[in-house]
N, C-alpha and C positions, 0 to 999 in steps of 0.2 A: 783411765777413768772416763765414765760415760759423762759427755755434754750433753746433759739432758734439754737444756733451752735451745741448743742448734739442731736437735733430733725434732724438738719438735716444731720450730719454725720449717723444715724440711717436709714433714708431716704435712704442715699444716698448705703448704705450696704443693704438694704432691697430690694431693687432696684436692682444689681445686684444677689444678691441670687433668685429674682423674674425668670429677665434673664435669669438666666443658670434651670433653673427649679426645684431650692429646696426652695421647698415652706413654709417649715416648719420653714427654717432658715428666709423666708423673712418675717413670720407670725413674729418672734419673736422680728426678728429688727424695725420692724413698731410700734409694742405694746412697743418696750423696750422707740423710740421715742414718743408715745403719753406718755409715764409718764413724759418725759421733756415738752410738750406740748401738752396739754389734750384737746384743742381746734383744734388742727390742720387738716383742711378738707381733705388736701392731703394725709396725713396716713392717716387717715380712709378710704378714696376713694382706695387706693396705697391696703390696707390690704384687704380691699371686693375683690379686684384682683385676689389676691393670695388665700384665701380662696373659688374665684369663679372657681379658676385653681382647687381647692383640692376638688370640688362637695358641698364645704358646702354652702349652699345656705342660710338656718336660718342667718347665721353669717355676711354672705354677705348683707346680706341683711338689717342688725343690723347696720354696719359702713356706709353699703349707705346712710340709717336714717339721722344718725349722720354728713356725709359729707353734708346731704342736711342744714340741720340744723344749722350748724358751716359756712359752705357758698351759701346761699340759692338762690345767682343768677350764678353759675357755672352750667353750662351742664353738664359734667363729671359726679358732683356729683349726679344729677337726672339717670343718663344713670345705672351707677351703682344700684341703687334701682330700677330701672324698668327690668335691666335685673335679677336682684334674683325673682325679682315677681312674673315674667313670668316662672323662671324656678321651681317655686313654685305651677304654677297652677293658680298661683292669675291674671288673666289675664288682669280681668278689672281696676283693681288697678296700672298695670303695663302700660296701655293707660292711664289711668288719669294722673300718671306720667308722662309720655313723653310729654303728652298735656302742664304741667305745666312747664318744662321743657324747653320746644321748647319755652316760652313766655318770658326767659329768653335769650334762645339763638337759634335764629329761623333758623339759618343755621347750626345747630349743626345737621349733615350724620345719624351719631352714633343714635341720638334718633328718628329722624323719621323712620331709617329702624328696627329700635327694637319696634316700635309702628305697623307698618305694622305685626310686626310677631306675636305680642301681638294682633291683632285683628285677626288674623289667628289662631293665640290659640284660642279666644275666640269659633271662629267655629267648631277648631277640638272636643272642649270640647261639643260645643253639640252633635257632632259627638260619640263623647264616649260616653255620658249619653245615647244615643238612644239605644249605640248597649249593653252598661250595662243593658237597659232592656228588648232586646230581649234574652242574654245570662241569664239573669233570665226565660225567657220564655223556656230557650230549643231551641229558633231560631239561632244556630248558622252560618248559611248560609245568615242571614239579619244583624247578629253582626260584622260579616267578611266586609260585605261591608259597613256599616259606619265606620269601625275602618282602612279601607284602603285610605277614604276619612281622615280619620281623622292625620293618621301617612304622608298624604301625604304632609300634611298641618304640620305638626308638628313630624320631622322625629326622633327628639332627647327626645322626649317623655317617657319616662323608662314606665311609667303607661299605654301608649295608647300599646306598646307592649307587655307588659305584657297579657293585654285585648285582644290581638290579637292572643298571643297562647293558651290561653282558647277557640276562637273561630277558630281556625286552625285548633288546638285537636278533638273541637265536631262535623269537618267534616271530619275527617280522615286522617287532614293533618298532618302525623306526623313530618314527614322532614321539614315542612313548619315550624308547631309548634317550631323543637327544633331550625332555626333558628332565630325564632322569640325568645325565651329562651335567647338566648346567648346573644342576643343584646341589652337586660334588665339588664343580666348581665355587658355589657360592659358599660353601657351608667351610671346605680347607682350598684355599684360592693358592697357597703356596704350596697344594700337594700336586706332583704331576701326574697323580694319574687322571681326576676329572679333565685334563686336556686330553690326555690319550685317549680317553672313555669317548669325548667330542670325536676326536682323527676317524676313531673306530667307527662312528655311527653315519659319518661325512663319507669315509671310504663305503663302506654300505648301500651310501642312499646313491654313489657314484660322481660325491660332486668331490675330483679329487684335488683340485686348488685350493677347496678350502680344508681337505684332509692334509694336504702339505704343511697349510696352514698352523693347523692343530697341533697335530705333530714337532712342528718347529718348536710352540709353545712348549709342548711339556718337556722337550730337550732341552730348554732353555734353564729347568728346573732338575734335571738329571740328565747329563750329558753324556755319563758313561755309561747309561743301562743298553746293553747291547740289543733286548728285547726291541725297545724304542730305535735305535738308529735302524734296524732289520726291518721293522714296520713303517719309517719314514722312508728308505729306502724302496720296497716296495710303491709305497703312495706314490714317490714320483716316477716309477716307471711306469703305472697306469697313467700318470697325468700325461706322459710323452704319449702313448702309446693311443691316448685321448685324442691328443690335438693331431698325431699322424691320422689319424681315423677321419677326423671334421676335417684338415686342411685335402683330404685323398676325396672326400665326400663333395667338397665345395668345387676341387678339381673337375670333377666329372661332370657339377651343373653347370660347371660354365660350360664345359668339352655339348653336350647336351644340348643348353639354349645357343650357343654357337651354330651348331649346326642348323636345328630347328630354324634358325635366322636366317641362314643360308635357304634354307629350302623354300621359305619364306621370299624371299629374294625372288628366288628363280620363277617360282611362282607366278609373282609381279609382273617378272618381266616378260613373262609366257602370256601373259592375260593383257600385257597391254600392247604386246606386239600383232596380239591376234585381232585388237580393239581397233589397230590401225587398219592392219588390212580390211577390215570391214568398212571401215570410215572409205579406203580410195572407191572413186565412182570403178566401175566395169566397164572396160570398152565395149561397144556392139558390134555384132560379129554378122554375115550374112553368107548366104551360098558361095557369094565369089570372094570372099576373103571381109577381114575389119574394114568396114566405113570411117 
């Protein structure tokens, strides 16, 4: 039998921990209230929130299910499942949603403007397929420009950026590139490729300590992807092969002003030996021999 007053003291803690932005506490209070009430739509809807604040979208998406399920003519509960869907890539599933959604509650803001963005995912997504295969081709100056339609339509995209600094890279844009880097970083900070995307752009511009760097990073977040170790591996044989270069180059100006210094030297001592002899007086000399 559901405790409905521990569900909702649980709620009601969940709820401001959501508030003040600790999410982990509000994750806990939610779940601590679905074991007194295991039906309950509004923790599951309350907890997709909070786990949609923490980037987990799988999870989010898991209680939206669930909120739909337990109350299956609430907006809310559909808003929630179609926003993880869409931030999942799942675009058309995330308009079907809203579609069903809105039948419920057809003046519900929330789900037609998240269906407009979900049919605009739809597009950017073709957008990215086109330019996934011209960066297969080598075209990265035809990848650049569907992926600018595509981010423009879908700016919070981790993957359309991603795609964006591969084709930045392969026209030279390095600057472009790493700012495109970072904002993959920013937007899924626990995916590793925004750090690989960084190694790649590092490696590129030649700075390769800080491409070991990078790389480290997003091995830290997948350690088995063989792609990544083969790429960090590389990185640091440019980085050896770096400092052989500077430590052969630094050899040689010493080897250089060593010498120079030498000759310098010798110089000195040519110039002031000949300083002397000019300085001693001349003896005077006459028909019958020196006076």
């Amino acid at each position: 039998m559901a405790d409905n007053n521990a569900a909702l003291r649980c709620k009601e803690e969940g709820n401001k921990a959501l508030g003040r932005g600790d999410l982990q506490a509000a994750i806990t209070h939610f779940t601590e209230g679905l074991q007194y009430d295991p039906t309950n739509a509004v923790l599951y809807s309350n907890r997709a929130a909070a786990y949609s604040n923490a980037g987990n979208w799988s999870q989010a998406l898991a209680d939206g299910e669930k909120a739909v399920e337990y109350r299956p003519d609430w907006g809310k509960a559909y808003n929630r499942k179609a926003l993880a869907l869409a931030q999942l890539g799942r675009y058309e599933e995330a308009i079907a949603t809203c579609e069903e959604g809105l039948k419920h509650d057809p003046t519900n803001e929330l789900l037609t403007s998240n269906m407009a963005k979900a049919k605009d995912g739809v597009m950017a997504s073709e957008q990215n397929v086109l330019a996934e295969e011209n960066l297969a081709k080598g075209k990265h100056r035809n990848a650049l420009a569907c992926l600018d339609k595509a981010v423009e339509l879908c700016p919070n995209s981790a993957l359309f950026w991603s795609n964006r600094t591969t084709a930045a890279l392969g026209c030279g844009l390095s600057a472009e590139a790493e700012d495109n880097a970072r904002k993959v970083i920013a937007l899924k900070p626990q995916w590793h490729r925004g750090y690989q995307r960084m190694a790649e752009v590092k490696q590129y511009q030649r700075n390769y300590e800080e491409a070991c760097r990078w790389y480290a990073a997003a091995m830290n977040l997948k350690p088995d992807d063989p792609k990544l170790v083969s790429a960090f591996s590389r990185a640091q044989q440019d980085l050896t092969m770096e400092n052989t270069r500077k430590r052969a180059e630094n050899d040689k100006a010493g080897e250089e002003e060593g010498g120079e210094s030498g000759k310098e030297s010798g110089a000195a001592g040519k110039e002031e030996a000949t300083s002397k002899e000019s300085e001693t007086p001349k003896k005077k000399s006459s028909r019958f021999g020196f006076l």
